[in-house]
N, C-alpha and C positions, 0 to 999 in steps of 0.2 A: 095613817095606816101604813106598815110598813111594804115593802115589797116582799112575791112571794118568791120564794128560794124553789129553783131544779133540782129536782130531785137526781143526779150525775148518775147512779146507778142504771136507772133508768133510761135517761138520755143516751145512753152510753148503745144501751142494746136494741134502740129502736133507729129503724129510719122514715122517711115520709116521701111517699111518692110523688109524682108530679102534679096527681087527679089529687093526693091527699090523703091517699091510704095509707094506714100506719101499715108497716112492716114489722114482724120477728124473726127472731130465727129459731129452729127449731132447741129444743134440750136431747140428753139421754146421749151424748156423742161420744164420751171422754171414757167411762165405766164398762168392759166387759167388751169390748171391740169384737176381738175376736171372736164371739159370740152370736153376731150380727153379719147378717148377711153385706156383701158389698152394695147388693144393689140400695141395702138399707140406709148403709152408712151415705152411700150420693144423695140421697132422697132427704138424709137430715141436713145435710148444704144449704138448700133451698130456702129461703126467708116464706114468708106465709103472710097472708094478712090476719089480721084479729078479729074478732065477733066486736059486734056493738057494743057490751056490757065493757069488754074490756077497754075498747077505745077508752070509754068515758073517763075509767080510773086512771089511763094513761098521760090521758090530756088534762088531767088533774095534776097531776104529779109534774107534768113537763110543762108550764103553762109558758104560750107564745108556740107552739106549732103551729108551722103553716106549709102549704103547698110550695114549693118551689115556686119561681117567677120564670115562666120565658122570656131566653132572650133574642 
């Protein structure tokens, strides 16, 4: 069986915490700015973790996430 391929799109926009948590970051940033308030625009900075459902499909897609290792 072959090996499964990263999905790079993907890999690209997520990170993984220390505990494990996938990280994102938010959308909506780029379209109509000035439209949006600033405190808005700081607030979509911010990475976010995911709901469960979506982990699942992430860790699909990106197979081999792990926690970081302390050093």
């Amino acid at each position: 069986m072959p090996k499964m391929k990263t999905h790079k799109s993907t890999a690209k926009r997520i990170k993984v915490t220390g505990t494990g948590k996938i990280m994102i970051g938010h959308g909506f940033q780029n379209k109509k700015r000035s439209a949006k308030s600033k405190r808005t625009l700081r607030t979509l900075h911010d990475m976010f973790p995911v709901s469960p459902g979506v982990e699942r499909r992430v860790r699909a897609r990106v197979p081999g996430l792990r926690a970081r290792k302390k050093k």
